[in-house]
C-alpha positions in Angstrom: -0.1 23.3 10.6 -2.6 21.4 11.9 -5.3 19.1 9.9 -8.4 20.8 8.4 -11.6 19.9 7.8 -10.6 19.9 4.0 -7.4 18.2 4.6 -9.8 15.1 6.0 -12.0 15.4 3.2 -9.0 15.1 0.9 -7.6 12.6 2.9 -10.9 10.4 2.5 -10.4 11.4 -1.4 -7.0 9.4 -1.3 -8.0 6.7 0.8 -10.9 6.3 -2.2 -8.9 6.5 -5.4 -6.8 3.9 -6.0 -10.3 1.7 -5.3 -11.9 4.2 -8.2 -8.4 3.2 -10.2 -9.3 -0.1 -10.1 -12.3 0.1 -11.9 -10.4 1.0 -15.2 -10.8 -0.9 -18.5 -7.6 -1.3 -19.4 -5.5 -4.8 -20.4 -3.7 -5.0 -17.2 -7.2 -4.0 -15.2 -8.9 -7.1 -17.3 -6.1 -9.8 -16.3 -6.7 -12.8 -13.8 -5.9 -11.3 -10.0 -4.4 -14.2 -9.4 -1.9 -13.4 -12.1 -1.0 -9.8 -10.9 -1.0 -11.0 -7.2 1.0 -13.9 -7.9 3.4 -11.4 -10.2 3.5 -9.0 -7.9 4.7 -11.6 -5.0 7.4 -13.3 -7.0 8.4 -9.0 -8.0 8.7 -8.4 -4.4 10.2 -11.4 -3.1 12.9 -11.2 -5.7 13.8 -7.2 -5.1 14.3 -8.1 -1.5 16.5 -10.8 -2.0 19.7 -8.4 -2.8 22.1 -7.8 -0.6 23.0 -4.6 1.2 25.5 -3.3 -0.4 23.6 -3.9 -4.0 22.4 -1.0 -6.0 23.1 -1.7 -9.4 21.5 -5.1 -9.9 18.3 -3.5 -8.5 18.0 -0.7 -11.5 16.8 -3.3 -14.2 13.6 -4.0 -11.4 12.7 -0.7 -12.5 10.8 -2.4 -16.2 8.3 -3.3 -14.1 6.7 -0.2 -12.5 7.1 1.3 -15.4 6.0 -0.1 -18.5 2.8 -1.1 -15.8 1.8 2.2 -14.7 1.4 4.2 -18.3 -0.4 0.6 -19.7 -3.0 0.5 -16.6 -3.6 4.2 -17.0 -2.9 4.7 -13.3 -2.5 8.6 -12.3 1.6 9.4 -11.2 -0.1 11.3 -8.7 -2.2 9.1 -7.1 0.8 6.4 -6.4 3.0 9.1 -5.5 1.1 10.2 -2.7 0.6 6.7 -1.8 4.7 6.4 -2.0 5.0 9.3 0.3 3.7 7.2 3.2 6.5 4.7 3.2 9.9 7.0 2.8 9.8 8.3 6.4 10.1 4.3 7.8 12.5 3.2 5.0 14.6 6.4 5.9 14.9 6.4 9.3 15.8 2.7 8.9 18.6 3.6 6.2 20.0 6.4 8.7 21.1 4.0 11.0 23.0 2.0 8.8 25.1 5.6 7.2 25.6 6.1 11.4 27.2 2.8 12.1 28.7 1.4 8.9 31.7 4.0 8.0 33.7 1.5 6.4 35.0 3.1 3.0 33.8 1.4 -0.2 34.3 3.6 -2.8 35.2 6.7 -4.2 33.5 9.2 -6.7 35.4 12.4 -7.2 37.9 12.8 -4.1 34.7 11.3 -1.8 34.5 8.4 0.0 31.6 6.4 0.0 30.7 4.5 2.6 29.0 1.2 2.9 26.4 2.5 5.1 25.7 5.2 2.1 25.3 2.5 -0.1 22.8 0.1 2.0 20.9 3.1 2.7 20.6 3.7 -1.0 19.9 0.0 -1.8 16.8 0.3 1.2 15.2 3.3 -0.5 15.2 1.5 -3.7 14.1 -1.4 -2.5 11.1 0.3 -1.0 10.3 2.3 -3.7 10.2 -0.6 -6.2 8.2 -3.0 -3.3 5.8 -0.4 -2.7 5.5 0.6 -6.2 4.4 -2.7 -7.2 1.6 -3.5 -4.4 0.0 -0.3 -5.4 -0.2 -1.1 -8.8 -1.5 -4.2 -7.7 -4.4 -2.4 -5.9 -5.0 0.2 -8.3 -5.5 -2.3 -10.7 -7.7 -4.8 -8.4 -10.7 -4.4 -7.1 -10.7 -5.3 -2.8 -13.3 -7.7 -3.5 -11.1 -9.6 -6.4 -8.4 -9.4 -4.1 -10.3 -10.9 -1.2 -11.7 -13.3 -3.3 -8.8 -14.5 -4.1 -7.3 -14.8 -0.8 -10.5 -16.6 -0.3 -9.9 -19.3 -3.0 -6.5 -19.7 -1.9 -7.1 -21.1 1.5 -6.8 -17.9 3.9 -9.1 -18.6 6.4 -12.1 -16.6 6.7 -11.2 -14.5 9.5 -8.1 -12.5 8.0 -10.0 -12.1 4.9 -12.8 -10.5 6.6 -10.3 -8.4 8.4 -8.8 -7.5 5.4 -11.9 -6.3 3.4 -13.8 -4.5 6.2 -10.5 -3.0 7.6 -10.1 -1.3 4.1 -13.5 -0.9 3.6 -14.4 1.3 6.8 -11.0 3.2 6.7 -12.4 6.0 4.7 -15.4 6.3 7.7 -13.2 6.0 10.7 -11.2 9.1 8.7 -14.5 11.0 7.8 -15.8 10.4 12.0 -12.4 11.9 13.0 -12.8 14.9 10.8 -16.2 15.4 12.2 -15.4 15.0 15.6 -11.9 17.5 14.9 -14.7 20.2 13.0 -16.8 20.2 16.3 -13.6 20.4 18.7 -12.3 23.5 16.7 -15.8 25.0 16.6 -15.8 24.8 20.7 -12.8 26.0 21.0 -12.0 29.4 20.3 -8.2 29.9 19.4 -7.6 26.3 19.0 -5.2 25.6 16.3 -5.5 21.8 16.5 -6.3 19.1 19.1 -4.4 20.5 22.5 -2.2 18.2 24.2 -4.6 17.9 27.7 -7.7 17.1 26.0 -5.7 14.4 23.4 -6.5 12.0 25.5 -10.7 12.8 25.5 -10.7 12.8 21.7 -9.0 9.9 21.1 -11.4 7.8 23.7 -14.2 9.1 22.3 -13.3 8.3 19.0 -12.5 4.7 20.3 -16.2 4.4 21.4 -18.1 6.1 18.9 -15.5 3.4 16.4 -16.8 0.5 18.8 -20.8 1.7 18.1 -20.4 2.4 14.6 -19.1 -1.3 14.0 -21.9 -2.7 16.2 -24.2 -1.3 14.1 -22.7 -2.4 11.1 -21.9 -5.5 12.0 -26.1 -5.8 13.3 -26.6 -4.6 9.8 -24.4 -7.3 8.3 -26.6 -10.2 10.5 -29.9 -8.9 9.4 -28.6 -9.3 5.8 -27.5 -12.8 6.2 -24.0 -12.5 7.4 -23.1 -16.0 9.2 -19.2 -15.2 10.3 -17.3 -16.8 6.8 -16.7 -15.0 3.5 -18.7 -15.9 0.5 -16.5 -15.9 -2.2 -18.6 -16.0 -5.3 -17.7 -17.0 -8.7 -14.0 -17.0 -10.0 -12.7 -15.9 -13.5 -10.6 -18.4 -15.4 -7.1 -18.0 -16.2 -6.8 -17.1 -20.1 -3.4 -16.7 -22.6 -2.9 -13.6 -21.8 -3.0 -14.2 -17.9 -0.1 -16.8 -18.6 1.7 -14.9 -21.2 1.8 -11.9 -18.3 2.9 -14.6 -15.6 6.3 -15.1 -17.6 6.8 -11.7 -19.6 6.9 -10.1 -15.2 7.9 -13.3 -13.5 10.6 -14.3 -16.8 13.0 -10.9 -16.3 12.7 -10.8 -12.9 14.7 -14.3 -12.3 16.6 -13.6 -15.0 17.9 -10.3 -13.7 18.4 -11.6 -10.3 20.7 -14.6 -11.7 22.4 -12.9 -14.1 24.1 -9.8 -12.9 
């Protein structure tokens, strides 16, 4: 079926909640972002680190996710739609490794299991987990807190300004494509989506009516000051319960990673 003008205007709706999620009240939504991006890091970092043919070490990772998502209030359907995103790459990355890895490792009721069955396994948890994490991260972290981090931390100007207006003007480039896909279907009678010869049209035109929109925002941006470097602005001080979050995410992960 092809895209709506609804499914576009939902579509914007997605791109915009987990920015509305992070304006929640909540104890995690009050911590340092330092904290959660530095927990969140050391989360990811460790999940990775297993080998292919590890499942079971990777369940206890689950505590994290978890016991975060009920405690920052964040909607199970807002992060699963933001999950569904990343299965088709982790999939079709797993399916390779069921193709060429046959080698028999173990065997649950009469079937072998192979070891490409169980790396695939160990990639979709891994992904789940790794994804799971960075968007409790953002659903719990404003973009600007985030960037302003990044900021603090040294990341040139440049990438941080990518970052935050990337992110920012998603949501319009999505909106301009829905507008420009209402007026196509309007002018063409019988057209159940974009058709294949004029592709090619739409997508250029998008392109430039992108490049004009950002001229004028970025002319916008000048007359209001903007000299090319990020302004950071104040910064929130690390409190106990930054620290005692630090160690209660960053304490079981080691520990589950040494100790299997």
């Amino acid at each position: 079926m092809p895209p709506s003008s609804d499914g576009f205007s939902r579509a914007v709706a997605h791109i915009n909640a987990l920015e509305v999620s992070s304006g929640g009240s909540t104890f995690v939504h009050r911590l340092h972002p330092l904290a959660k991006m530095t927990a969140t890091a050391v989360y990811v970092v460790v999940v990775i680190s297993f080998g292919r043919y590890e499942i079971g070490p990777l369940m206890p990772f689950f505590f994290y996710p978890a016991i975060l998502t009920p405690l920052s209030e964040t909607p199970c359907g807002t992060i699963f739609r933001r999950l569904l995103p990343a299965v088709p790459f982790a999939l079709f990355g797993g399916m390779g490794n069921v193709y060429f890895d046959r080698t028999a490792m173990a065997a649950i009721g009469g079937f072998a299991v192979t070891g490409g069955a169980i790396s695939f396994a160990s990639i979709m948890i891994k992904t789940l987990l790794s994804v799971w994490a960075i968007l409790l991260l953002a659903s719990t972290t404003g973009m600007p807190d985030l960037s302003r981090q990044l900021a603090s931390l040294g990341v040139p100007d440049v990438i941080v300004l990518q970052f935050i207006m990337t992110y920012r003007y998603l949501s319009v480039l999505v909106g301009e494509t829905g507008r420009m896909y209402r007026a196509y279907i309007l002018r063409s009678a019988g057209a159940r989506g974009v058709r294949m010869r004029d592709m090619g049209t739409f997508v250029g035109t998008l392109l430039l009516r992108s490049i004009d929109r950002a001229e004028r925002v970025y002319a916008a941006m000048k007359c209001r000051g903007f000299s090319g470097s990020y302004r950071a602005g104040g910064r929130k001080k690390f409190s106990a319960a930054d620290l005692i979050f630090l160690f209660a995410v960053i304490g079981p992960a080691i520990f589950f990673r040494c100790w299997r």
